[in-house]
One Martini backbone bead per residue (centre of mass of N, CA, C, O) as a GRO file, in nm:
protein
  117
    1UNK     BB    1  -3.317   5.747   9.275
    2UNK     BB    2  -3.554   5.571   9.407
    3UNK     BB    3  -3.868   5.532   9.518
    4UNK     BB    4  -4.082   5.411   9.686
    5UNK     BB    5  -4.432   5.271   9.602
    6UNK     BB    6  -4.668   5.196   9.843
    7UNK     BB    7  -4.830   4.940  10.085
    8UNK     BB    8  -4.869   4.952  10.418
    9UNK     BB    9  -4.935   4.681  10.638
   10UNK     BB   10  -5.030   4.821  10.945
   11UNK     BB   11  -5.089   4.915  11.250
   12UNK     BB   12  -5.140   5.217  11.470
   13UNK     BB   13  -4.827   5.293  11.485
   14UNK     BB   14  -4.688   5.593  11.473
   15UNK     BB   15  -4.415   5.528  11.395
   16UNK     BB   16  -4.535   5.504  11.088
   17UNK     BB   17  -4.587   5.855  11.035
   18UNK     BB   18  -4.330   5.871  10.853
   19UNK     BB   19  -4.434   5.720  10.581
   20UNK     BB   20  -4.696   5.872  10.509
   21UNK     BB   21  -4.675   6.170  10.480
   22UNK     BB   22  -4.612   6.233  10.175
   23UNK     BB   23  -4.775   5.959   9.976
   24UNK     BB   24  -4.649   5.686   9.919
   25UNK     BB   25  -4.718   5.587  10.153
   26UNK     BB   26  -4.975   5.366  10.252
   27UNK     BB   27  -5.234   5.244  10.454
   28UNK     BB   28  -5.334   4.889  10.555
   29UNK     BB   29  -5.510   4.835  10.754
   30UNK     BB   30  -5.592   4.617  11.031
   31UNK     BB   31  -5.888   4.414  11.097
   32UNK     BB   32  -5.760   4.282  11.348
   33UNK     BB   33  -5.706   4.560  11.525
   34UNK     BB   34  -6.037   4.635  11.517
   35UNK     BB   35  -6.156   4.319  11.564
   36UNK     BB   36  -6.067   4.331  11.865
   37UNK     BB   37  -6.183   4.593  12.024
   38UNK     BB   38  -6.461   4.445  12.039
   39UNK     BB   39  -6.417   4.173  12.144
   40UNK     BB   40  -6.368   4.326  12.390
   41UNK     BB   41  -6.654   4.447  12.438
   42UNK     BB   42  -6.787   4.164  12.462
   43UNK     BB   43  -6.650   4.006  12.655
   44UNK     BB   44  -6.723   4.241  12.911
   45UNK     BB   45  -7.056   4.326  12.795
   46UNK     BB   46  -7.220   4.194  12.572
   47UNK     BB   47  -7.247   4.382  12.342
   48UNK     BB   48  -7.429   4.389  12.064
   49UNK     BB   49  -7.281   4.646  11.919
   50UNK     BB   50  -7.017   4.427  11.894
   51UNK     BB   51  -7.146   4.246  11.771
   52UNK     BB   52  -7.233   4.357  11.515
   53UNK     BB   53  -6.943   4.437  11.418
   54UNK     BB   54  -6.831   4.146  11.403
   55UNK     BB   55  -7.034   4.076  11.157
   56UNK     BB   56  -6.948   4.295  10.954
   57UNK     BB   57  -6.633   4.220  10.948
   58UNK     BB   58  -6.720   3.908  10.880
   59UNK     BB   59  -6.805   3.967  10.584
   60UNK     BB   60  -6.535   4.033  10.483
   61UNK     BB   61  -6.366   3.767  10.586
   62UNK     BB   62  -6.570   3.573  10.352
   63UNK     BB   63  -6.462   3.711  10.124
   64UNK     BB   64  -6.160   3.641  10.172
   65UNK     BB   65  -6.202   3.353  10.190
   66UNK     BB   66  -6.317   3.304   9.880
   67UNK     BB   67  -6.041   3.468   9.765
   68UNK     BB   68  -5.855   3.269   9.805
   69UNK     BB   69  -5.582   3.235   9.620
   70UNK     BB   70  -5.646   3.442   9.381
   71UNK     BB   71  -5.584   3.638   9.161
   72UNK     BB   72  -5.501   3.999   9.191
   73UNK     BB   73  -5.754   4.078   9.023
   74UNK     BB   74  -5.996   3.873   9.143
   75UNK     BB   75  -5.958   4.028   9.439
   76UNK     BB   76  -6.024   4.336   9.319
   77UNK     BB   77  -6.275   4.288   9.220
   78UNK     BB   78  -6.427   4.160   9.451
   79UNK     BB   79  -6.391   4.401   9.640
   80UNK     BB   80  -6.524   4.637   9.462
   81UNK     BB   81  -6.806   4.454   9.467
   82UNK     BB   82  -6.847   4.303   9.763
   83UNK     BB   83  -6.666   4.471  10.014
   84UNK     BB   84  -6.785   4.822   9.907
   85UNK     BB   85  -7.046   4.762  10.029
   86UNK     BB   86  -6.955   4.667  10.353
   87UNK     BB   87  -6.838   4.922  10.404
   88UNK     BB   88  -7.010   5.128  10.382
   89UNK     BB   89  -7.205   5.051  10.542
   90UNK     BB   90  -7.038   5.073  10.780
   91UNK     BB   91  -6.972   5.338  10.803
   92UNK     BB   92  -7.239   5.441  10.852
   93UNK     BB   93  -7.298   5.278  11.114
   94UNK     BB   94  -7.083   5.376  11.295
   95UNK     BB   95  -7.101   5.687  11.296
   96UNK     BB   96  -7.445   5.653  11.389
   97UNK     BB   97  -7.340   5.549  11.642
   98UNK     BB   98  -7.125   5.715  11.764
   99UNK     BB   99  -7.344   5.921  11.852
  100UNK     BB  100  -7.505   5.749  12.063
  101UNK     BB  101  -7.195   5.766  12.228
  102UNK     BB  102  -6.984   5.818  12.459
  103UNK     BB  103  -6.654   5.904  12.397
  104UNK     BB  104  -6.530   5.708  12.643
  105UNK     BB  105  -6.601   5.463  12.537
  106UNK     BB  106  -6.511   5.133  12.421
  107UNK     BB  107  -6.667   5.181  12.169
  108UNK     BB  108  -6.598   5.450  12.071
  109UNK     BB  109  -6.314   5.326  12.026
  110UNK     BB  110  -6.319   5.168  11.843
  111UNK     BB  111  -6.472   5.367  11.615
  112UNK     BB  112  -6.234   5.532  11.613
  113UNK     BB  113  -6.025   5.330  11.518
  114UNK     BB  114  -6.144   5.291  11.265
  115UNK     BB  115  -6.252   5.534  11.111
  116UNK     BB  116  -5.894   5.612  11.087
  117UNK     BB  117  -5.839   5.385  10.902
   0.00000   0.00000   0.00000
């Protein structure tokens, strides 16, 4: 018997984390469900640093916008060229703020939600 192996994209439901135990399915979280979570906390307190992360995310948003519709090698070389770059800045970003927030806001709820997956 075969079995599959392949990229699961889906929310951060527990439930899914007997899938990728293995190590055969990987998770690709869903980017709406990490930018739901700063609109959330910029809609009720109107955070910049909320607001930051939306606009950090809106780059990546952007990007898949220009290249929907494209063959999926010219998706993956654009993610690879324009994209890890974005991220990489991201990752950078997120960390060095969640240092400077205390571990119980809603922001830093939001980027340990962002960082873990």
């Amino acid at each position: 018997m075969r079995r599959f192996a392949g990229i699961l994209q889906a929310d951060g439901y527990s439930g899914f984390a007997g899938l990728y135990a293995d190590g055969r399915v990987q998770e690709a979280a869903c980017w709406a469900h990490a930018r739901r979570k700063y609109y959330e906390v910029y809609a009720t307190e109107r955070s910049p640093t909320a607001l930051e992360a939306l606009q950090r995310i809106g780059q990546l948003y952007a990007i898949e916008l220009q290249i929907r519709g494209q063959p999926a090698s010219v998706r993956a070389q654009a993610r690879g060229v324009r994209a890890a770059p974005v991220l990489e800045a991201l990752r950078t970003w997120l960390t060095a703020t969640h240092a400077q927030l205390s571990v119980k806001s809603p922001l830093a709820y939001a980027i340990q939600y962002t960082l873990g997956r």
